[in-house]
C-alpha positions in Angstrom: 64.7 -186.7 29.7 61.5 -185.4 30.9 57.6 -185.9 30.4 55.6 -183.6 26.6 51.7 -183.8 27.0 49.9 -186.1 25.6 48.5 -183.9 22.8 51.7 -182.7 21.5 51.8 -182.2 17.8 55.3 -183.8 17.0 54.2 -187.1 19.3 51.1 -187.6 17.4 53.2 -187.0 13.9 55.4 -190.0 15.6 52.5 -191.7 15.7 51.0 -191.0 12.1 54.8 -191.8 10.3 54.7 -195.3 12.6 51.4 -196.0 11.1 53.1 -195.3 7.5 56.0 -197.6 8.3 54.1 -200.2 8.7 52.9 -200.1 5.5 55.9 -199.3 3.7 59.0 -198.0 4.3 59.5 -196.0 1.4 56.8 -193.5 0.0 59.1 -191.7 -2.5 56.4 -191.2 -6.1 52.8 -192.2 -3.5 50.4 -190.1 -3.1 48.6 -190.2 0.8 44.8 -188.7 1.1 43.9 -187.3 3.8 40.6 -185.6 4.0 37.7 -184.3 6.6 36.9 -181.7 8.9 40.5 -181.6 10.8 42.6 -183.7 8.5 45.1 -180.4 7.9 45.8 -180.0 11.8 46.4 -183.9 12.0 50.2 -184.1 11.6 49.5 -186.0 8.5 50.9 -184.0 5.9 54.4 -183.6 8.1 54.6 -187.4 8.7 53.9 -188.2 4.8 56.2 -185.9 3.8 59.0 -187.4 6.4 57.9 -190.8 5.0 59.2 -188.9 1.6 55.3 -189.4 0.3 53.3 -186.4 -1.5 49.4 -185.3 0.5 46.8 -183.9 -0.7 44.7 -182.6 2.2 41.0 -181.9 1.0 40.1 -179.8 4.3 36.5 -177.3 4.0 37.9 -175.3 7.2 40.2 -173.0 5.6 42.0 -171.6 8.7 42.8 -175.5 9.8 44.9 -175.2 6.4 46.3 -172.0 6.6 47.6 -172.8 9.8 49.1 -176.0 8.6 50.8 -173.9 6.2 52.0 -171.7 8.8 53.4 -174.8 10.5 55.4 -175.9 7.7 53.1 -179.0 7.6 51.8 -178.1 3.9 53.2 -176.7 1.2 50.8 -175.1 -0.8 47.2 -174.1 -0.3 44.8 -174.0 -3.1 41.0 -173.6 -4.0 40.7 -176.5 -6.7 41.3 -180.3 -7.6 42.7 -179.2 -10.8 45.7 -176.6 -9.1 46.0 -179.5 -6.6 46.9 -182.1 -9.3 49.2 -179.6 -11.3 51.4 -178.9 -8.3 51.7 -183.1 -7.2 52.0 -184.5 -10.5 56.2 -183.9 -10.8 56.5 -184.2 -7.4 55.4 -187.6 -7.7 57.0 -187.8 -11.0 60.2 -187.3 -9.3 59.4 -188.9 -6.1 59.7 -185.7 -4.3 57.9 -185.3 -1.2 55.1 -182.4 -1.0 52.2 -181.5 0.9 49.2 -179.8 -0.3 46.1 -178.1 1.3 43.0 -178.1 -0.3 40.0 -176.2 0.6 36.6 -176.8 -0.5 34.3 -179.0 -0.3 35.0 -182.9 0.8 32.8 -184.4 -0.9 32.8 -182.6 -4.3 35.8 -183.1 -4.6 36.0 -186.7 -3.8 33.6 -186.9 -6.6 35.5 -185.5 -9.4 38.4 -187.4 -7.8 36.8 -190.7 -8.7 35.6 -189.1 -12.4 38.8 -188.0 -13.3 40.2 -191.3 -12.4 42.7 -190.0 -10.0 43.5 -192.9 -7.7 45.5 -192.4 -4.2 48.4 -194.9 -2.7 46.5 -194.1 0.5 43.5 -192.7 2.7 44.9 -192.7 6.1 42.6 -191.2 8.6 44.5 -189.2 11.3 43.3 -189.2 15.4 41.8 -186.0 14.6 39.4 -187.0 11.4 36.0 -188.0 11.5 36.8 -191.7 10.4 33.3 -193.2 10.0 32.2 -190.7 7.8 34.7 -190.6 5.5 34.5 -194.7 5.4 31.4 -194.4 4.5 31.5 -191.6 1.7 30.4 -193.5 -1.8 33.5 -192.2 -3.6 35.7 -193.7 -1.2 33.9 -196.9 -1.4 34.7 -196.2 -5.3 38.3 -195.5 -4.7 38.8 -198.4 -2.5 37.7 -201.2 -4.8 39.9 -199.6 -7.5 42.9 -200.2 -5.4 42.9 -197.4 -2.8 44.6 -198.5 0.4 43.1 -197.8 3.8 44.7 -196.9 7.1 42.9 -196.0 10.0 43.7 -194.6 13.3 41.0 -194.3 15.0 39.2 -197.5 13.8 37.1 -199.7 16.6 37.5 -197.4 19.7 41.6 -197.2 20.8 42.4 -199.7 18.4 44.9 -197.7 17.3 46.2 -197.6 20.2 46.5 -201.1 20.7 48.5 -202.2 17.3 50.8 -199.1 18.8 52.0 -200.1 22.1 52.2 -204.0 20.2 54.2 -202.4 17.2 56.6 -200.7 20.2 56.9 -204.2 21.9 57.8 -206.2 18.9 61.2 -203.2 17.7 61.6 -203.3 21.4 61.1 -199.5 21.2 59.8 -196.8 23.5 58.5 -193.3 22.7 61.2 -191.4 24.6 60.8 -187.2 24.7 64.5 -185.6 24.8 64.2 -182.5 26.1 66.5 -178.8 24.6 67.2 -176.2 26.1 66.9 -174.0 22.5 67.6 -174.7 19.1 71.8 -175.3 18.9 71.0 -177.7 22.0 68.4 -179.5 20.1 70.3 -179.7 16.9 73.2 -181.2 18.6 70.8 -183.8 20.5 69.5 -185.1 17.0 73.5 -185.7 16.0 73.9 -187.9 18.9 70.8 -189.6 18.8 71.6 -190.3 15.2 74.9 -191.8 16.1 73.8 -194.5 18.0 70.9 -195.2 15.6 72.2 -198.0 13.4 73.0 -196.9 9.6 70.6 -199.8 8.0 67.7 -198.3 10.7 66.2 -196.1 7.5 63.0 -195.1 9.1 64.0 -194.3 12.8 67.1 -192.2 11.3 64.6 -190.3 8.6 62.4 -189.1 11.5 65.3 -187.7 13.3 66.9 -186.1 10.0 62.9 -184.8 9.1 60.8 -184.1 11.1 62.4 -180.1 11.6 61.7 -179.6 8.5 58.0 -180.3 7.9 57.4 -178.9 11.4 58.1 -175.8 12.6 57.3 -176.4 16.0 60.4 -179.3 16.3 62.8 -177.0 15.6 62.8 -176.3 19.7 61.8 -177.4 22.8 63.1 -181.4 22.7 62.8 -184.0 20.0 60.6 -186.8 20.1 62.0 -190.3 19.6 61.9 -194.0 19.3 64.3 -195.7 21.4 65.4 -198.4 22.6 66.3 -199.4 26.3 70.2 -199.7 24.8 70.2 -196.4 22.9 68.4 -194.2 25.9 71.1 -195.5 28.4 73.6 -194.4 26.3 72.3 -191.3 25.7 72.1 -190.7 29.4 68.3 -191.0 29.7 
């Protein structure tokens, strides 16, 4: 085992698919905003879309998106609320997970959002967004008291940080980074890992099954996981 920055993309996607845990531990037919200057390069879309959700990502910096795209983070990227909606509604429907990128304007289309009556599971506010401004946006205040949930990350200065390490200490979990040597190394690290996970452990099994998938850049390097002090010994870490 051996030390990933900080900052790495796949850690803070741990992080974001935690916070959706805690909430619920099935997102199959919700639908997770996300939206602000830097909401696409979050992780949010990959850890809604492990969680099994559907994102929509209102974003107004249009290479943020493209590159989430590029990532595998988001599925689609579009110019309008209306080719947004049309490319969710089965997914949700069906309780498929998607992701899509939408780029324009936050707060027009927030706007129409609350017109048209379109009404999110979620707003969860990644360690990247601007959270008090979005808080503070009068649609969201609109979508809120019609039933909108809230979940914030970055919420009263390391908060977030705080319900983390005490979320680890209750499972009696650590963030553990397995490294890989390349990709058939990596692969073969996620079967182990997954069979000392236990089978009713839904969420922590998900991750490791997911999270290639909806990120490119976990397909290499070393995995991410939450472990406990058990299951690392027996993997040898």
């Amino acid at each position: 085992m051996q030390s990933a920055k900080a900052g790495d993309r796949q850690l803070e996607t741990l992080r974001l698919y935690g916070a959706l845990m805690e909430v619920r531990e099935d997102w199959g037919g919700r639908l997770v905003l996300c939206c602000g200057d830097g909401c696409a390069a979050s992780g949010t879309a990959a850890a809604v879309s492990i969680a099994g959700g559907a994102t929509l990502a209102v974003d107004g910096d249009a290479a943020e998106v493209k590159a989430a795209m590029r990532r595998g983070e988001v599925d689609f990227v579009v110019n309008t609320l209306d080719e947004a909606l049309r490319a969710l509604k089965n997914e949700i429907r069906v309780r498929r997970p998607l992701s899509v990128g939408l780029i324009a304007d936050v707060d027009a289309v927030l706007r129409e959002m609350v017109e048209r009556g379109v009404l999110p599971d979620l707003l969860l506010i990644g360690t990247n967004q601007s959270a008090q401004a979005i808080v503070q946006n009068e649609s969201i205040r609109a979508l809120r008291a019609a039933g909108m949930g809230l979940r914030s990350l970055v919420d009263a200065e390391g908060e977030w940080l705080v319900r983390h390490r005490m979320m680890l200490k209750r499972t009696g979990c650590y963030e553990a980074y397995l490294s890989a040597a390349n990709a058939a190394e990596l692969r073969a690290l996620d079967e182990r890992v997954l069979a000392i996970l236990p089978p009713v452990d839904v969420a922590r099994r998900r991750w490791v099954q997911r999270v290639a998938q909806y990120q490119r850049d976990a397909r290499s390097g070393g995995r991410w996981v939450l472990l406990t002090e058990e299951e690392l010994s027996q993997l040898g870490g």
